[in-house]
C-alpha positions as CSV (number, residue, x, y, z in Angstrom):
1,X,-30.6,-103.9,32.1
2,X,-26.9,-103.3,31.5
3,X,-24.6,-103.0,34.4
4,X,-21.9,-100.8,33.6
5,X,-19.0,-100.9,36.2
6,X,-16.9,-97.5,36.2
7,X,-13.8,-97.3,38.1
8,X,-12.4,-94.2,38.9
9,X,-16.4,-93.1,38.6
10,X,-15.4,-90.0,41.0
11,X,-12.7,-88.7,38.4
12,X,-12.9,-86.1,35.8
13,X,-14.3,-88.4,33.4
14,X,-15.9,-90.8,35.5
15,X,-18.3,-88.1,37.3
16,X,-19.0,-86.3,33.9
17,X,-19.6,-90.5,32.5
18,X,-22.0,-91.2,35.3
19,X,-24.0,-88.6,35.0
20,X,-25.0,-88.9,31.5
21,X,-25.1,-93.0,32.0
22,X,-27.7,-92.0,34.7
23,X,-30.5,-90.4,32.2
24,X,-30.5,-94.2,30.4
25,X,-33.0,-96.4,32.1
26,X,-31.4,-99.0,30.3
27,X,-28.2,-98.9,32.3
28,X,-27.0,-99.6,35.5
29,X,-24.6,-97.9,37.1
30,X,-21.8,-100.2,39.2
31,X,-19.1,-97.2,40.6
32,X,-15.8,-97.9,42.0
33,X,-13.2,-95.9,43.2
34,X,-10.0,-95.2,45.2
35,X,-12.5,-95.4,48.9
36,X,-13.3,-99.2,47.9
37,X,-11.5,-102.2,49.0
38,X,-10.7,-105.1,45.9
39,X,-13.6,-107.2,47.7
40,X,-16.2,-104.9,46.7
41,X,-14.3,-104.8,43.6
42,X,-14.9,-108.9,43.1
43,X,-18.5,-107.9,43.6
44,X,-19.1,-105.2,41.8
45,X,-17.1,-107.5,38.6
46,X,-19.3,-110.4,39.6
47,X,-22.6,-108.0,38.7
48,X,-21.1,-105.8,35.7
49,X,-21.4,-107.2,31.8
50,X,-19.3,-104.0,30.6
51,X,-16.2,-102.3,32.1
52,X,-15.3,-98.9,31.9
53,X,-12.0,-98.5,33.1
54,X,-11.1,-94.8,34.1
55,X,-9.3,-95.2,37.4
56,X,-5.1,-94.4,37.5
57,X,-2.7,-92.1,38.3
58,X,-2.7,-88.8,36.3
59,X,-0.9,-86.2,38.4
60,X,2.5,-85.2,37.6
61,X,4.1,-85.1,40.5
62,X,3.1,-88.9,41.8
63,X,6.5,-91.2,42.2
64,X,7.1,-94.2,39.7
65,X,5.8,-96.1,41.8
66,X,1.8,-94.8,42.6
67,X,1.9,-94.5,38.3
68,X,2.4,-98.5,38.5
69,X,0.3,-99.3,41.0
70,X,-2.7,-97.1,39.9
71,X,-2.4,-97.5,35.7
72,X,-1.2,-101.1,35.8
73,X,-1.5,-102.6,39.3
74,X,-4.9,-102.3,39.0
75,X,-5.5,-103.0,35.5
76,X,-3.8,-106.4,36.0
77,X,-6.4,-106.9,39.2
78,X,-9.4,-106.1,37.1
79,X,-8.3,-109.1,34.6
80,X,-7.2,-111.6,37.0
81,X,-10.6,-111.2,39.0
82,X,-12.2,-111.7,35.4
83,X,-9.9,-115.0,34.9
84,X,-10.8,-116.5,38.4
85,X,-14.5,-115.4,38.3
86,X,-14.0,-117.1,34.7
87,X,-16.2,-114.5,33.5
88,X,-15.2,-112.3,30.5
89,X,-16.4,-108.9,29.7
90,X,-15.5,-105.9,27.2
91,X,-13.2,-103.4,28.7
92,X,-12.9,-99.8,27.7
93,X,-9.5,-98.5,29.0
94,X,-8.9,-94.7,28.9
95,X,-5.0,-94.5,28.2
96,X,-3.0,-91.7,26.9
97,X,-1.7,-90.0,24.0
98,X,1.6,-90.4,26.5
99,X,1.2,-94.6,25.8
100,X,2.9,-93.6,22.3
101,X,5.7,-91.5,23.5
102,X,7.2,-93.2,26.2
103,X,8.9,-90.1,27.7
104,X,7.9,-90.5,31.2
105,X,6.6,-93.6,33.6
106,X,3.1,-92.1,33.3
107,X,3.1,-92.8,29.4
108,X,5.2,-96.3,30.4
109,X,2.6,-97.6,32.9
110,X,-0.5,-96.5,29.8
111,X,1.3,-98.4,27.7
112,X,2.0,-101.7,29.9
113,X,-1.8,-101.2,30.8
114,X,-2.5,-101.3,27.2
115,X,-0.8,-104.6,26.4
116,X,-2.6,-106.0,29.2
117,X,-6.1,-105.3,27.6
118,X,-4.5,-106.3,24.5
119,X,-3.8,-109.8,25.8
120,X,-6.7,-110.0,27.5
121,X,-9.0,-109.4,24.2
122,X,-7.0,-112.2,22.0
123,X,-6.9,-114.2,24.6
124,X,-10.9,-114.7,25.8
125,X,-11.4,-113.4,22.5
126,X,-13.8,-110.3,23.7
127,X,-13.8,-106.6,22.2
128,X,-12.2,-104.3,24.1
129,X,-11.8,-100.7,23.2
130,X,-7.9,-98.5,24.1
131,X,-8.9,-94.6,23.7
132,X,-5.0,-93.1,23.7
133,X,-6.9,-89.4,24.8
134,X,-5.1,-86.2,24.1
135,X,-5.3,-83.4,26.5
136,X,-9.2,-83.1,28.2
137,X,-10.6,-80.2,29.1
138,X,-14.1,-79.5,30.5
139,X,-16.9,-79.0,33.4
140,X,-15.3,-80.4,36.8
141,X,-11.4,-81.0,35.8
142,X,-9.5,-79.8,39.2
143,X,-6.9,-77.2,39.0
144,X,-3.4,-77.3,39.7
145,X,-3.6,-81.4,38.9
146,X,-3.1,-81.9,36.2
147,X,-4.8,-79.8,33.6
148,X,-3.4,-76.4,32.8
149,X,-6.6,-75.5,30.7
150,X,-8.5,-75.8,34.5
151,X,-6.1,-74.1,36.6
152,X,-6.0,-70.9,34.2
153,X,-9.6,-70.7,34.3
154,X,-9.6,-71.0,38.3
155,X,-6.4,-68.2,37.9
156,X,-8.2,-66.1,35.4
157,X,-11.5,-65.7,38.0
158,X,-9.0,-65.3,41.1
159,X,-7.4,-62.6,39.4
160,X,-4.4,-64.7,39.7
161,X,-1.4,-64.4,37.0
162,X,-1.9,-67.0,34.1
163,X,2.1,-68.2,33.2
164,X,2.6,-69.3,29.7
165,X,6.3,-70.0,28.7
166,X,5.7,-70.3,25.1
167,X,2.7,-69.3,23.6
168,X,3.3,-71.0,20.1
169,X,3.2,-74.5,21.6
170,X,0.7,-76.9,19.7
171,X,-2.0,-78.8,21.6
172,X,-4.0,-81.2,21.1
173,X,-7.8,-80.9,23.3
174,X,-10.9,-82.9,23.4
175,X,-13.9,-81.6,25.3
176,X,-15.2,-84.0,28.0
177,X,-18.7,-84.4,26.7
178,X,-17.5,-85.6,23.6
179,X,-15.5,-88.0,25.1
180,X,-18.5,-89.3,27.1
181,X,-20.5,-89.6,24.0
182,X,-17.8,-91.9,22.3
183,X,-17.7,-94.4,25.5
184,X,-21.1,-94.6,25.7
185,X,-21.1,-95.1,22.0
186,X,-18.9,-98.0,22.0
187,X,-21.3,-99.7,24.5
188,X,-22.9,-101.3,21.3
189,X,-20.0,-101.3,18.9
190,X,-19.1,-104.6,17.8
191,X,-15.8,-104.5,16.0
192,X,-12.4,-106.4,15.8
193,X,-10.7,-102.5,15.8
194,X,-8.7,-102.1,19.4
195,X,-7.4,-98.8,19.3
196,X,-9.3,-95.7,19.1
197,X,-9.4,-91.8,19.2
198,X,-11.6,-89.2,19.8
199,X,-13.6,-88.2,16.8
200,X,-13.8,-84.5,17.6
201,X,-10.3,-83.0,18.2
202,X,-9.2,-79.6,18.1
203,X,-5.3,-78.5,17.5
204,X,-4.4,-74.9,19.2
205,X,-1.7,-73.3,20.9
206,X,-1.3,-72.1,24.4
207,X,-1.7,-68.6,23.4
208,X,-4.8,-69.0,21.5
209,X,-6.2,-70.9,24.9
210,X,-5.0,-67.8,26.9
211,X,-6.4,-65.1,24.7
212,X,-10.0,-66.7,24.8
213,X,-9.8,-67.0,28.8
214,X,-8.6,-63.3,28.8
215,X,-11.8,-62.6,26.7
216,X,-14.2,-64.8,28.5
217,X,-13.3,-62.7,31.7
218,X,-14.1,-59.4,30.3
219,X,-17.3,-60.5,29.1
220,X,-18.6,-63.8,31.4
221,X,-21.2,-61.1,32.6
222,X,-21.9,-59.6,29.3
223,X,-25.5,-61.2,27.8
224,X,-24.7,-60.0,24.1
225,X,-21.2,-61.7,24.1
226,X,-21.5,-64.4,21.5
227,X,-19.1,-67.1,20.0
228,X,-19.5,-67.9,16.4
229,X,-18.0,-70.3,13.9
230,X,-15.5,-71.6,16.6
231,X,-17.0,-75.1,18.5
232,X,-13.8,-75.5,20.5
233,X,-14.3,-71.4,21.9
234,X,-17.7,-72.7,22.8
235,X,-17.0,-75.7,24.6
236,X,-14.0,-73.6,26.1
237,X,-16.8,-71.1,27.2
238,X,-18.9,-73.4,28.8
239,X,-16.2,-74.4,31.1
240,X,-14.9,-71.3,32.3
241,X,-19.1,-70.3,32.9
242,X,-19.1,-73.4,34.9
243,X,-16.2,-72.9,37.2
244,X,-17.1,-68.6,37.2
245,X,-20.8,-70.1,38.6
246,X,-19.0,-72.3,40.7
247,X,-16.3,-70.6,42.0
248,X,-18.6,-67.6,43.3
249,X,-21.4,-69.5,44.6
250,X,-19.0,-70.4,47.3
């Protein structure tokens, strides 16, 4: 039995993580999140023999300060409870695409969380694996946090406006299942590589992302609409079905 520890396990990520970690009878589950305190954290480190580190601040209007204490704070906890349990695990850090750019103290704090894991693996010598993620999108993201794919879908079944100032900007999107694939994946990599990315990516612009949510609401209740020859339309489907179910079962 593997004990997988998973902070921020009641995140985006982390809930869409659990629940396919759940259908492995191989695996056990070990969640943490903002409600603990850092003694069940020493516990919960004591028991796990992989670490899955999702937890940190994400939302853009958080002060300097919560970024550092929720990307790097913690991150620097996480090891030093490793170092004085003397007990040394691999570590899967979910950074940012941000970590490269340096713009603002969310990208800053990725980054110092980065170097951390960075030391940490050369140090104790373990694998460790830095996903910089681009923009996610997918089943259970919360709108108006941090994820304007999410909070046009909530718009776009409110009837609300959806605002796009540019329409020709270029993103960059992975879909949430994929990246739960690749974690789970790298729970029996063994490889000297440190730094990875999302396998499946797809490159779009805001106003291809608004056109297929216009379409998706003229046709969420039509059973012949089908998407063809487009996997990132699909997985963009999916989600605004979810939150359409979601949204009107309430």
């Amino acid at each position: 039995m593997l004990n997988i520890l998973v902070t921020g396990s009641k995140g985006f990520i982390g809930k869409n993580l659990c629940n396919s970690l759940k259908n492995n009878e191989n695996i056990n589950i070990l969640e943490f999140d903002r409600n603990n305190t850092i003694e069940e954290l020493h516990k919960l480190i004591s028991k796990c023999d992989f670490i899955i580190h999702l937890a940190g601040e994400v939302k853009p209007s958080s002060s300097d300060e919560e970024f550092r204490k929720s990307n790097v704070t913690l991150t620097k906890l996480i090891l030093d409870i490793l170092e004085y349990q003397n007990k040394f695990v691999p570590v899967l850090l979910a950074s940012s695409i941000h970590a490269k750019l340096l713009k603002n103290e969310y990208g800053k704090t990725k980054r110092d969380s980065e170097i951390l894991i960075e030391e940490y693996s050369k140090e104790k010598k373990v694998n460790c694996f830095i996903y910089r993620l681009p923009h996610v999108f997918g089943e259970g993201c919360k709108e108006n946090y941090n994820s304007v794919v999410s909070t046009w879908i909530h718009n776009s079944i409110k009837n609300l406006d959806i605002n796009v100032f540019d329409r020709n900007i270029q993103m960059h999107y992975v879909y949430v299942q994929d990246v739960v694939k690749e974690f789970i994946s790298s729970l029996n990599i063994n490889s000297e590589q440190l730094y990875f990315e999302i396998e499946i990516e797809y490159e779009t612009t805001l106003g291809e992302v608004v056109d297929f949510i216009n379409e998706f609401k003229l046709n969420i209740l039509n059973k012949n609409y089908k998407i063809e020859n487009n996997e990132f339309k699909e997985k963009l489907f999916k989600t605004y079905q979810d939150y359409y179910w979601k949204l009107n079962a309430k």
